[in-house]
N, C-alpha and C positions, 0 to 999 in steps of 0.2 A: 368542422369542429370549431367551435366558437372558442377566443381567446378572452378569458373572465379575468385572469391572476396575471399580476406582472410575473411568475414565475414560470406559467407557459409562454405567456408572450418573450420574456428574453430568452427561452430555450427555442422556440420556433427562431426567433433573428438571431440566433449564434451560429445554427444548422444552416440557414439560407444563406448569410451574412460569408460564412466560410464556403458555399457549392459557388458565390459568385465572385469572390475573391479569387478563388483555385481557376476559376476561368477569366478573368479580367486580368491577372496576374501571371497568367502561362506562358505568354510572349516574354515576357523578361528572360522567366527561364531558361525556356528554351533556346534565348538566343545568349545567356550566360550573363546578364548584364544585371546589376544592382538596381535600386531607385534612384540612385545619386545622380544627380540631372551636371553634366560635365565633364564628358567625355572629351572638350573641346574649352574644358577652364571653366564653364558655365558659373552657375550660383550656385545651386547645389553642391558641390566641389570647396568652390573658393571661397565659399560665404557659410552654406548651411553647418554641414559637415564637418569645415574647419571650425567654425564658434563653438560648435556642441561638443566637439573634444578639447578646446579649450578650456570652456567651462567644466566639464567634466574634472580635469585637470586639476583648474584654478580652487574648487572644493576640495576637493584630494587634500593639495597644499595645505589650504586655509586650516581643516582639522587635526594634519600630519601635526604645523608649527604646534596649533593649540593644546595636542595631547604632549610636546616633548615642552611647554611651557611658556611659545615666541608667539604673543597676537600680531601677527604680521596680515594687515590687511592693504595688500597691493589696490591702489582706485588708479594707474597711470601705467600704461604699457608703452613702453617706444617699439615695438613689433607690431603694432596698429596703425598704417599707414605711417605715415611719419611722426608718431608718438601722438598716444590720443588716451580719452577718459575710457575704462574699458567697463562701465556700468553703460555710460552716455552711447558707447558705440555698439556696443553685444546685447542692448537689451532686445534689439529689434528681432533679433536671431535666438536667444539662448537663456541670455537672464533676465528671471520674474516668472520665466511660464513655468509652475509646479510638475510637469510632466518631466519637464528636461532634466532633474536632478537623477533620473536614472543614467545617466550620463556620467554618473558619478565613479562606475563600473566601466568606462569605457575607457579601451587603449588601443593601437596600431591594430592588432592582430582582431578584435570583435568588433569593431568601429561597423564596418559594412554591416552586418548581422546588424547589432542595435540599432541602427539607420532604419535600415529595411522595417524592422519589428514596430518600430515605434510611429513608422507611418503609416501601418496595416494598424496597430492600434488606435490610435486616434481617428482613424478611421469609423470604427466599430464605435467608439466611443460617441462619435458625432451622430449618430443612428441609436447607443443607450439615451443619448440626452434627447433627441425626438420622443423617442418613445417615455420618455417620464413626463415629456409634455403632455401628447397627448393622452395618458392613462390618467393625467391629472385632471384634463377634459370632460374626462369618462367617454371618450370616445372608441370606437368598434373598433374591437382587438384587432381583425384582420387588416381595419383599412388602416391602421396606425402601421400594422409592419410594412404593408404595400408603401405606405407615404412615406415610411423612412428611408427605404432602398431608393424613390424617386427620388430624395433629399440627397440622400450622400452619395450614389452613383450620378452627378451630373457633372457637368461645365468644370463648375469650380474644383473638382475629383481631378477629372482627365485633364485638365489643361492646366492647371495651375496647381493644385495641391501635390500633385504628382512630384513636380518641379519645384515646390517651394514648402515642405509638410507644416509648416507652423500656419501656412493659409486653410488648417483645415480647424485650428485652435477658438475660430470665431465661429465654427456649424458648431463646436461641441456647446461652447457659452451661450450661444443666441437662445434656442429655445430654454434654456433654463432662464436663462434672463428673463423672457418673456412669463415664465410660469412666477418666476420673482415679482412680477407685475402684478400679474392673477393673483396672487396670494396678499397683495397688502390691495387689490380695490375688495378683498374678501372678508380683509379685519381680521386675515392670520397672521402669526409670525413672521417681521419682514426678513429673517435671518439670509435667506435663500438669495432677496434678491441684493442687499449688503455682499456675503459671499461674492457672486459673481459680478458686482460692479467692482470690487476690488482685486480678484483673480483677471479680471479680464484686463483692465486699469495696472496692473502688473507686469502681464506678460508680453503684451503689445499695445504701446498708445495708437498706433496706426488703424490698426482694426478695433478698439476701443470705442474710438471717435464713431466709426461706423453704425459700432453696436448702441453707443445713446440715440445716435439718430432713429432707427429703427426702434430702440425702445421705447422712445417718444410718441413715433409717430404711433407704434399700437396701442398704447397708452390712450392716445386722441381717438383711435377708432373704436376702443373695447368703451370710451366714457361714459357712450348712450345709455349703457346698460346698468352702469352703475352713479349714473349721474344726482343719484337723492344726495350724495353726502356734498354736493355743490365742487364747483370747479376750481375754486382758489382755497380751498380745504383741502381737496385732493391732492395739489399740487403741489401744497404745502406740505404733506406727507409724502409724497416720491420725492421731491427736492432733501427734505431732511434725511430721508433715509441713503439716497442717493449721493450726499457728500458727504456721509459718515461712509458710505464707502471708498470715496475720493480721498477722507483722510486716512484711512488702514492701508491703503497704496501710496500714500506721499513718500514715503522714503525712499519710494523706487521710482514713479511716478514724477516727481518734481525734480530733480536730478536729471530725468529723460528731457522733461518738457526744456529744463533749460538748455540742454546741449542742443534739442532741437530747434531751438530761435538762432543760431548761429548756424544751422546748417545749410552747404551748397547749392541741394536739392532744391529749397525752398523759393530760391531766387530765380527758376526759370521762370521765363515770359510766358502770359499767356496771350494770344491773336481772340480780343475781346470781339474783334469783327465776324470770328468765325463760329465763336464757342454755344451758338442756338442752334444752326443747323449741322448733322454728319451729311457727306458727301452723297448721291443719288445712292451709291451699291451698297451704301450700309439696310438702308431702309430696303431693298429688295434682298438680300440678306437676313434679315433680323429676324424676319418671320420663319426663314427658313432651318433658321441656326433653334428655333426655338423646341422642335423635337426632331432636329439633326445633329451633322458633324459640322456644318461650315466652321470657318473659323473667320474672323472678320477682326477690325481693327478692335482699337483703342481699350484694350483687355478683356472684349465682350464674347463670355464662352456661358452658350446654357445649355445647350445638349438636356435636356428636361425629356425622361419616357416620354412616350406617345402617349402611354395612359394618361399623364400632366394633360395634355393637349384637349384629349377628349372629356378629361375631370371639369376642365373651364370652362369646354361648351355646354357640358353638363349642367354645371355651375347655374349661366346664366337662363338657360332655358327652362329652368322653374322658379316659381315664386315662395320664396319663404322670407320672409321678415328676418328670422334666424339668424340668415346665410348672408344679410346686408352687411357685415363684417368684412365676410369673406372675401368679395366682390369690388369692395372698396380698396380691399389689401391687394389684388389683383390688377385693377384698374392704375391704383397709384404704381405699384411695380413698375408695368408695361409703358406710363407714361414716361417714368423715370428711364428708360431704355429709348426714349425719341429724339432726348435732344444732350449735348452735350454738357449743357448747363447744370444740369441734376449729376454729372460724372464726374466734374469739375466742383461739385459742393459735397460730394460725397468721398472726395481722393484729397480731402481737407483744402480746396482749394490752389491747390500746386495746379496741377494741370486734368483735362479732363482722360478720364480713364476709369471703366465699368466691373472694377476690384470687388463692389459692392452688392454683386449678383447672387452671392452666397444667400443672402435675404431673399432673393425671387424666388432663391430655391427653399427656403423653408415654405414660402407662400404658396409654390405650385408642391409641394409633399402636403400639407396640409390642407388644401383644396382637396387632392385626392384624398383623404384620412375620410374629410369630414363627408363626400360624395361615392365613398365606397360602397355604401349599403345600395345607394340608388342602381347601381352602374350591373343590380342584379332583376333592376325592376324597372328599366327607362322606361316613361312614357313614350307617347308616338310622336311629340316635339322633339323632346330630350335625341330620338333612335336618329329622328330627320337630318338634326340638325349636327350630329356626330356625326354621318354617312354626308353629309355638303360640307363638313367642313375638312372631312377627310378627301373627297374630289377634290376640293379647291386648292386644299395643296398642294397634292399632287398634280394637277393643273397647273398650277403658277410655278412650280418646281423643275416641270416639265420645259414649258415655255423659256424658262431662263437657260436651262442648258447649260446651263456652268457646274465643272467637278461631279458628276454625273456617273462616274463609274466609285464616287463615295457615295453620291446622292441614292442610285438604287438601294442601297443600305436598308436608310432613313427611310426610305418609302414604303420598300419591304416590311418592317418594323411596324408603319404605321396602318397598314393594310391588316399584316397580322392580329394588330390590336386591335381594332375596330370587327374585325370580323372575328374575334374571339368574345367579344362583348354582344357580338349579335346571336352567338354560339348562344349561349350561357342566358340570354334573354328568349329566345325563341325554343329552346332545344329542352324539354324537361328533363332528362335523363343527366345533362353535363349541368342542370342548373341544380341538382343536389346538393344539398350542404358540405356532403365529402370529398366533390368533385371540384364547386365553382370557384372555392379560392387559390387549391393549387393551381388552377387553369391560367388565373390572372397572376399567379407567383411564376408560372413558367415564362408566363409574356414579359416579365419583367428581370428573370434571367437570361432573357435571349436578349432582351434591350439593351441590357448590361454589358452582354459578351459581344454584342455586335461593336456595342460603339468602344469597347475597349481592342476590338481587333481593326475596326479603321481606323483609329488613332494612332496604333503602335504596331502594325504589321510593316516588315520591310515594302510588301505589296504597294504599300499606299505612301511611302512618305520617309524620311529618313528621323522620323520622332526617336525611335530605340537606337538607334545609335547616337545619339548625342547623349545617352547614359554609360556612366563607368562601369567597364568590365569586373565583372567578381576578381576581389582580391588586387586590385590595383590602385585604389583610392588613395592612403595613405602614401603608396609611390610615386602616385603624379603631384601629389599636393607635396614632398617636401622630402620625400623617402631619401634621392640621391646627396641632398643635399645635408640633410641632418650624417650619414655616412661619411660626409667629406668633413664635415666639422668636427669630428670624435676622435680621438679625445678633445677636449677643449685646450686645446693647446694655445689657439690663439684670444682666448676671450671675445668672442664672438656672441654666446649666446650672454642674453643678458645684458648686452654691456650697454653703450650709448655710438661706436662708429656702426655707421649702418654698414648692408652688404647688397649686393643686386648679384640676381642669378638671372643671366642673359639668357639664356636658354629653356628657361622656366615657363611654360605658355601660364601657367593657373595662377591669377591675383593674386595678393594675401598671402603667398605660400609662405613669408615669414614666419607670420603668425605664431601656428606650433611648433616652428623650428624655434622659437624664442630669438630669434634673430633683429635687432632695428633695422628694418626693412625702408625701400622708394617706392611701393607697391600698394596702390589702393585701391578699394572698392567694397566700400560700405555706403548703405542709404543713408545713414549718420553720417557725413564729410563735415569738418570745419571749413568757411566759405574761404576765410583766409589762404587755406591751405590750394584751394580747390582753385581759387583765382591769380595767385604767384604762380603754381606749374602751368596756366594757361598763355600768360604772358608770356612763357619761355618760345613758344611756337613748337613744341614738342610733337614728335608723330604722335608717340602714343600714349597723348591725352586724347580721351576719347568722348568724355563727356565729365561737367561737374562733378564724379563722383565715383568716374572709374580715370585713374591714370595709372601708368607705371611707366620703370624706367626714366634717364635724365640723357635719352641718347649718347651716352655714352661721351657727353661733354664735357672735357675738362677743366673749365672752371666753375661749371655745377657740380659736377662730381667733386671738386677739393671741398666748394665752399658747405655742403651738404653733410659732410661728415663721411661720404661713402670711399672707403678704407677697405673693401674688400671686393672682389667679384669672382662668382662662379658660375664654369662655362664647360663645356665640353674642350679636347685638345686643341679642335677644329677652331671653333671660333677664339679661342687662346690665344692660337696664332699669329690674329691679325692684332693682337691688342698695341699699346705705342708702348715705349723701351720705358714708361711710364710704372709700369707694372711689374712688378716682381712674383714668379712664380713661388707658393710656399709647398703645396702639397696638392699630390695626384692621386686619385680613388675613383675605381668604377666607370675610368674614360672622363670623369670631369675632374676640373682642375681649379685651386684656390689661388687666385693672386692678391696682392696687398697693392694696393694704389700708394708708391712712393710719398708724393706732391701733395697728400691729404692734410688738410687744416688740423692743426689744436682745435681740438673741441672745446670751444669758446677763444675766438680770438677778438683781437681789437681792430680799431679805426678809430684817427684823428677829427678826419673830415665827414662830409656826408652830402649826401643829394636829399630835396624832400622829395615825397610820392611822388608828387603832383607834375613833378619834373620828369619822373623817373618813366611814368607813363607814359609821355609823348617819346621816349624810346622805342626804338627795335629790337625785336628779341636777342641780336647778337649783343646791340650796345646795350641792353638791361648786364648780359651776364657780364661785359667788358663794366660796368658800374659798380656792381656787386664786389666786384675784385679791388675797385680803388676806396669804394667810400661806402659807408654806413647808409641805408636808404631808411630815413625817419619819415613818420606819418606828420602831416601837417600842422598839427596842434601838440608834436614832441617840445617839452620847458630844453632838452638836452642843446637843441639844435643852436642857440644862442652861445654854450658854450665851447662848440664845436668849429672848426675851418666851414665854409663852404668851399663844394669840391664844383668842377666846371663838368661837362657832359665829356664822356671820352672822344677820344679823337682819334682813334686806330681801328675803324671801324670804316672803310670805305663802302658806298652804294653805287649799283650801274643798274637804271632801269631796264631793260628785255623786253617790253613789253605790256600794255593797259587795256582792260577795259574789255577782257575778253567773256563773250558769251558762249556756252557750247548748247545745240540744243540737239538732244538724242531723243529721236522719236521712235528708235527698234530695240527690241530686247535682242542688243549687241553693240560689242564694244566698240565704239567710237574713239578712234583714234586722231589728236591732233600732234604736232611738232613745230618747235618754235629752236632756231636757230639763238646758238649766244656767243656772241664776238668774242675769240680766242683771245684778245688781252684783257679779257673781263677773268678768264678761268688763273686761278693763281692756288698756290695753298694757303692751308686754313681758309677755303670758301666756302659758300652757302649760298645753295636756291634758295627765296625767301618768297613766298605765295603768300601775297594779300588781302585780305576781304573775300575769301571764299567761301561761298556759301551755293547749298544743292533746296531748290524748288520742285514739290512734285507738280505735274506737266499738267492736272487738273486745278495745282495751287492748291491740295488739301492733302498731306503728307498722309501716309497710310504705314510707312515703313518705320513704324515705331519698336517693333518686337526684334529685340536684338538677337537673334535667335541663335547664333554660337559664338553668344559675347563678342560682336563688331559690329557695328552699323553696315545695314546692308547698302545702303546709297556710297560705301567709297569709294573711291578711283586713286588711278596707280601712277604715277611718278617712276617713270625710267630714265637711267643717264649713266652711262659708263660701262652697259653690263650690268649693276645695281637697281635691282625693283625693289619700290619701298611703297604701303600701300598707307592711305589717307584716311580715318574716316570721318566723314561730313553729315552730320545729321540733317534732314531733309527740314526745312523751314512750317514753321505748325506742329510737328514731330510731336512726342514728348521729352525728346534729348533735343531739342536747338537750343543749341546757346548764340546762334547771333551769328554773324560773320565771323572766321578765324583767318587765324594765320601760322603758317607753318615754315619753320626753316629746318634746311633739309643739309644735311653735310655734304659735300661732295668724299667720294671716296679718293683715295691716295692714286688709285690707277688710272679713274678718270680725270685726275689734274693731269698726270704725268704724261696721258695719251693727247690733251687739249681736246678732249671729247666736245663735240660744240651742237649737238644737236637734243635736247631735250624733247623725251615722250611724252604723254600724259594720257591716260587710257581711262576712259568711262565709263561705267560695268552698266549701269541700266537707264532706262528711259526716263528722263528729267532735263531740268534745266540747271545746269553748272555757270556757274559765275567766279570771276575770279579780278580783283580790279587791278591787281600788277604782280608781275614778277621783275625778280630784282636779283642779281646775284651779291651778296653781300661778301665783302673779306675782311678777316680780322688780322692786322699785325702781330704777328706771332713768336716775335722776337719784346716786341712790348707787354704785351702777356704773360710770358713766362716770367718777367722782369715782377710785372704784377703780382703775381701767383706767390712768386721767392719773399716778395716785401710783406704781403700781408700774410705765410705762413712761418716769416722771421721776426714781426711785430709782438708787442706784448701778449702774452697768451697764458691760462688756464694751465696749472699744474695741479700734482695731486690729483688728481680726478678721482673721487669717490661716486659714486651712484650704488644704490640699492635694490636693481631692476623694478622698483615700485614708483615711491612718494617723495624720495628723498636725493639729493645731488647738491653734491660740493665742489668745491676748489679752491687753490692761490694761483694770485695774481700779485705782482708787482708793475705798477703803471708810472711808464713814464714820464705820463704828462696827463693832464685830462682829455679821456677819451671814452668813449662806448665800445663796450663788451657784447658783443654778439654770442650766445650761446644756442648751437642749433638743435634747440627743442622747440616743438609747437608753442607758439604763443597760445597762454590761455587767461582765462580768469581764474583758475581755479589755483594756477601756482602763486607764490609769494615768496617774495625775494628777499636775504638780508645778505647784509655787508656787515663783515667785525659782530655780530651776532643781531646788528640792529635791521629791523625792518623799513625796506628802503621799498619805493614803487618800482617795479617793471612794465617797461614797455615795447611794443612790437616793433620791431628790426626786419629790414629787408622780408619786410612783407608779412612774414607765419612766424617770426622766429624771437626768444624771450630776449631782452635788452638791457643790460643795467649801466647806467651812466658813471664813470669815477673819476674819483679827483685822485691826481699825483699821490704815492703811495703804496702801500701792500693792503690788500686787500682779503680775507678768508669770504667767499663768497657761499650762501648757499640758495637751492631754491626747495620747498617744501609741497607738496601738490593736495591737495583733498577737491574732491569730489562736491562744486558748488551743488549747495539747495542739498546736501545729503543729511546732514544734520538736523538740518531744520524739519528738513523732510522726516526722520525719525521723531523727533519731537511731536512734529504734528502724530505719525502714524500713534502713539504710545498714549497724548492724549485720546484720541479717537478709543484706542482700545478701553483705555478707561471710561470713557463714554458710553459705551457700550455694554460692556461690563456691569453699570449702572442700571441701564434701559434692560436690562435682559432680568433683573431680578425683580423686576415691574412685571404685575400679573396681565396687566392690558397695554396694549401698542398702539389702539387708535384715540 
């Protein structure tokens, strides 16, 4: 049956699209698990999940105010890591993508259901938008729905869309985009491709970026054909159309771009010595992975039908002028996949990482589209060279020997295919018209179910369990704890004192608790923020971008704002007589941290950065308690004391300069003895310059696979396991050497436990250039603690849970006001009503200098570049608006 009407064509891929869904999708079922990738805190969870019932949410509100009369437009969340822009940090996940406003409808009780729905939608969706491509081609019905099932059942499907649904946001824009191409080198309408330069430029800048690259480069290959109208005319017409779509996204669009020139992320190193060549096992890999299951570093998943495979050989073993397109898109693809440099310019140059393969897969679906008629007429080149290249890798598959009992699969599959092609070419009866394309539609539903059952079968691998059980998401993400807070008795949600849930494994679970949270992990991080928690030696900063918790340190936790914590009874227990029990629910328990700061308090004197730096993480926090730390070029500092470096802070070196090298997959155990008048209270192990090398020097353990780095090693001392993580060196999470300080527990000062573990989990080279037991005087501390949370401070406290936040203050002298909010640019400070500068304090935090006096302090926030950014989008529309009522476009 030939497909002539988009109306059969989308009825045939609704029928097949649903028989391969129902079998790609059984295993969840069956084992009762949602899509929510987070069984274990993951992304999915603490990032997708949570933003989209955020947002969902945050509309609600927005029209609730507007119909009862209140435009109350929130741009500033303190439940965003430690208070953040919530366009600048949620666009990445939730707002701008037009799909997400179905989100609108979501709450606790359907959240899982919508989840689900709308990543089998977009799914489907990414397969309507192939297929309007190609029918816009006028390309053969059948091979268009063959190439779309090749397109959306790969790589980027099972391994990452799965796990991240807005990664599937970029399959559904590209080929439209591209058809947006085709239609103005055509001297049609450029509506289409305006549309989705600014839907796509909306909903994600990250895959955005991606998608000009790829529009470009097709651009450059499709020119030959239409190169009469010249090259710097043509260009001139994609560039104008192309920033009139840049401007109908500015409002959203520009607002991004600037939060993301401040981001953490953006500051990783890249190992310029390495970034041309992958390691030897990528390249015998790569070929492998290309109609398998391997899975191999630096984000590279193609999993591409075997029909992809034999489409290419097809491809090149005839000659057509035609198809020199095709071949080119192919070539550059594959090229792109050799060396790290092209992963590294396609991941916006952060670091390299092959995010970008969703484009190899519209390249291998439309190879097969446009070679689907032939694959029912090979020649005897075409049959040759399909049947040696099906030997060969099975040959060289064979010979490798690695993961082999996935690997039968994959070869199965490609044997199938091959010998269904020779079916259909040799056999007249199955090469009927009613016969030959269900034949290759079945070889592409087995491809489908195969590679979705090595993927997510318990058989093969623990993939399905790292997803959240039906009906549990909204409980792990924040269930117990939104229960403990209700009524709102304590002002808690909304307010400005943060809270930390110790027992909480999932990030972010602030968030839709409405709670100001110490918990973050977002790909938008302020670098500020990202680089003060790293100073502290905190365990569980894990990388730029994911931290939580302030180990439970007391004069982080005063000076931080955090005023509450919830725990189960159990860990309640051990807390210091610091903490006052308020309320017990559900076995967890709410305490109020006594000793917690005014939120905004002062200081006389200060340290600058510069000083503050060459500190240790214990004397950074013993700093923070005496004196103001100002950025180098603060005008305040002049009017301020200079303070000296503390002095209650003693050091006893342990040991330098150690190397460990594990060459077994098993833990390597050392021990290091520590002189029993070194152990005292208030100590601290203090681990140096550590840093983990993989043992080839070309890190592969970049895929955090249940949110921890898998290179950490463990720290025992007292009966207490605390574990570390160390991003392997090359990674894409290295940040450098760290350092960690570690508490001693209360039992093991009091036992003089004197022998310290350290346990290695895999094969690497661990370095570490001192350990040090560090002690804080804890009689002068407490002293500190009392002075600066009895110093001049912030009354009244107004805040709006949004834009707005006030206070009085009566200063006794001239001094700096520390208020612990994110420093940003977007707030703006007055005093007495006048607009005064603010500046960064003790690192992340907003600062206003005052002179002797009473002071009405307030701060105002909006959303830099958002304004303007509307302005631009509103001109464009009017531009637009213009252009459209013009008969001709070129």
């Amino acid at each position: 049956m030939k497909l002539t009407t988009k109306k059969q064509l989308m009825a045939r891929y609704t029928i097949l699209f649903a028989i391969i869904s129902l079998i790609v999708f059984y295993l969840f079922y069956k084992n009762g698990v949602t899509f929510i990738w987070g069984a274990k805190g993951q992304d999915g969870l603490s990032q997708h999940i949570n933003a989209l019932m955020y947002w969902g949410e945050y509309i609600r509100n927005f029209f609730f105010n507007i119909i009862h009369g209140h435009f109350r437009f929130p741009m500033w969340d303190m439940s965003i890591g430690f208070g953040a822009d919530i366009l600048g940090t949620l666009n990445y996940y939730a707002i701008g993508d037009p799909l997400n406003l179905i989100y609108v409808f979501s709450n606790k009780s359907n959240i899982e259901l919508l989840y689900n729905f709308m990543l089998v939608f977009r799914l489907y969706l990414a397969g309507v938008a192939f297929i309007a491509f190609g029918h816009y081609l006028k390309k053969d019905g059948n091979g268009i729905l063959a190439g779309s099932i090749v397109y959306i059942f790969s790589g980027t499907f099972f391994s990452f869309a799965i796990r991240h649904p807005f990664f599937l946001n970029p399959m559904i824009y590209l080929p439209l985009l591209l058809m947006g191409v085709e239609k103005i080198y055509r001297k049609e309408k450029p509506y289409l491709f305006i549309l989705m330069v600014t839907v796509a430029a909306i909903s994600n800048f990250y895959f955005f970026y991606m998608l000009t690259v790829a529009a470009v480069v097709y651009a450059l290959i499709r020119f030959p054909e239409y190169k009469e109208a010249g090259f710097f005319r043509t260009l001139g017409r994609f560039s104008g159309w192309y920033l009139l779509g840049i401007g109908l996204s500015a409002v959203i669009l520009l607002p991004v771009l600037i939060a993301f020139s401040g981001n953490a992320r953006t500051t990783s190193d890249v190992n310029y010595f390495s970034i041309f060549l992958y390691k030897k096992s990528y390249y015998k890999q790569i070929f492998l992975q290309f109609a398998g299951f391997q899975k191999i570093y630096k984000g590279t998943n193609l999993n591409y039908a075997a029909l992809g495979y034999c489409a290419i050989i097809a491809l090149f073993l005839k000659r057509d002028k035609k198809r020199f397109s095709y071949k080119v898109a192919v070539v550059l693809g594959i090229v792109s996949l050799l060396s790290p440099v092209f992963a590294y310019i396609l991941h916006g140059f952060s670091y390299p990482m092959n995010r970008w393969t969703f484009i190899l897969a519209l390249i291998v679906g439309m190879t097969v589209t446009e070679i689907y008629p032939d694959l029912f007429v090979l020649t005897r080149i075409q049959k040759t060279g399909i049947l040696a290249g099906a030997v060969f890798y099975i040959v060289f598959a064979l010979s490798l020997g690695d993961n082999m009992v996935k690997g039968k699969y994959e070869l199965a599959i490609l044997a199938a295919t091959v010998l269904a092609l020779f079916v259909l070419n040799e056999c007249k009866m199955f090469g009927q018209e009613k016969y030959k394309h269900f034949i290759l539609y079945a070889v592409l539903i087995l491809t489908a179910g195969t590679s979705s059952y090595v993927q997510y079968s318990p058989k093969y691998g623990e993939t399905i369990s790292n997803y959240v059980k039906s009906g549990q998401a909204y409980e792990m993400l924040c269930g117990k704890e939104m229960r403990l807070i209700q009524p709102d008795k304590y002002k808690i949600q909304n307010g400005v004192y943060r809270a930390e849930s110790l027992d909480n494994k999932v990030t972010n679970w602030s968030l839709n608790a409405h709670i100001p949270g110490i918990t973050n992990y977002y790909s938008v991080t302020d670098k500020n923020v990202s680089e003060t928690m790293q100073e502290f030696g905190l365990k569980s900063y894990q990388y730029k971008f994911k931290f939580r918790k302030l180990d439970m340190r007391q004069g982080l936790m005063d000076l931080y704002g955090v005023r509450y914590v919830i725990c189960t009874k159990e860990t309640g227990a051990k807390l210091l007589s610091d903490y006052r029990l308020l309320r017990s629910k559900d076995g967890m328990q709410l305490y109020e941290n006594k000793n917690v700061f005014p939120f905004g308090y002062t200081y006389d004197g200060y340290l600058s950065s510069q000083t503050y730096k060459t500190l240790n993480p214990a004397q950074k926090e013993q700093a923070l308690l005496q004196s103001a730390i100002l950025e180098d070029d603060s005008k305040s500092a002049d009017k301020l004391k200079k303070m000296t470096i503390p002095e209650n802070v003693t050091s006893h070196v342990v040991g330098e300069n150690y190397r460990i090298h594990s060459e077994k997959e098993k833990e390597k155990i050392i021990q290091i003895k520590i002189p029993k008048q070194y152990i005292k209270a208030n100590s601290y192990i203090y681990l140096q310059g550590v840093s983990t090398e993989a043992l080839d020097g070309k890190s592969s353990r970049h895929v955090l696979g249940v949110g921890m780095n898998k290179s950490n090693f463990q720290l025992l001392y007292g009966g207490k396991q605390v574990h570390l993580f160390n991003a392997e060196k090359n990674s894409s999470y290295d940040i450098g050497k760290r350092n960690y300080l570690v508490k001693m527990s209360r039992d093991a000062v009091k036992d003089r436990e004197d022998t310290l573990t350290l346990k290695f989990k895999l094969k690497s080279d661990y370095y570490i250039d001192r350990i040090s037991i560090l002690t804080v005087d804890q009689q002068t501390e407490i002293k500190q603690i009392q002075k600066r949370k009895k110093a001049d401070h912030l009354t009244n406290i107004s805040y709006d849970g949004g834009n707005h936040f006030s206070g009085d203050i009566k200063a006794s002298q001239n001094e700096i006001l520390c208020i612990p909010i994110t420093y940003h640019k977007g707030w703006k400070a007055y005093d007495n009503g006048k607009q005064v500068k603010s500046e960064q304090v003790n690192g992340m935090f907003e600062g206003i200098y005052l002179n002797k006096g009473d002071h009405h302090i307030t701060l105002k926030y909006e959303t830099p570049g958002l304004k303007i950014g509307a302005v631009v989008s509103l001109f464009s529309l009017i531009i637009l608006f213009i252009i459209s009522k013009k008969k001709k476009f070129q």
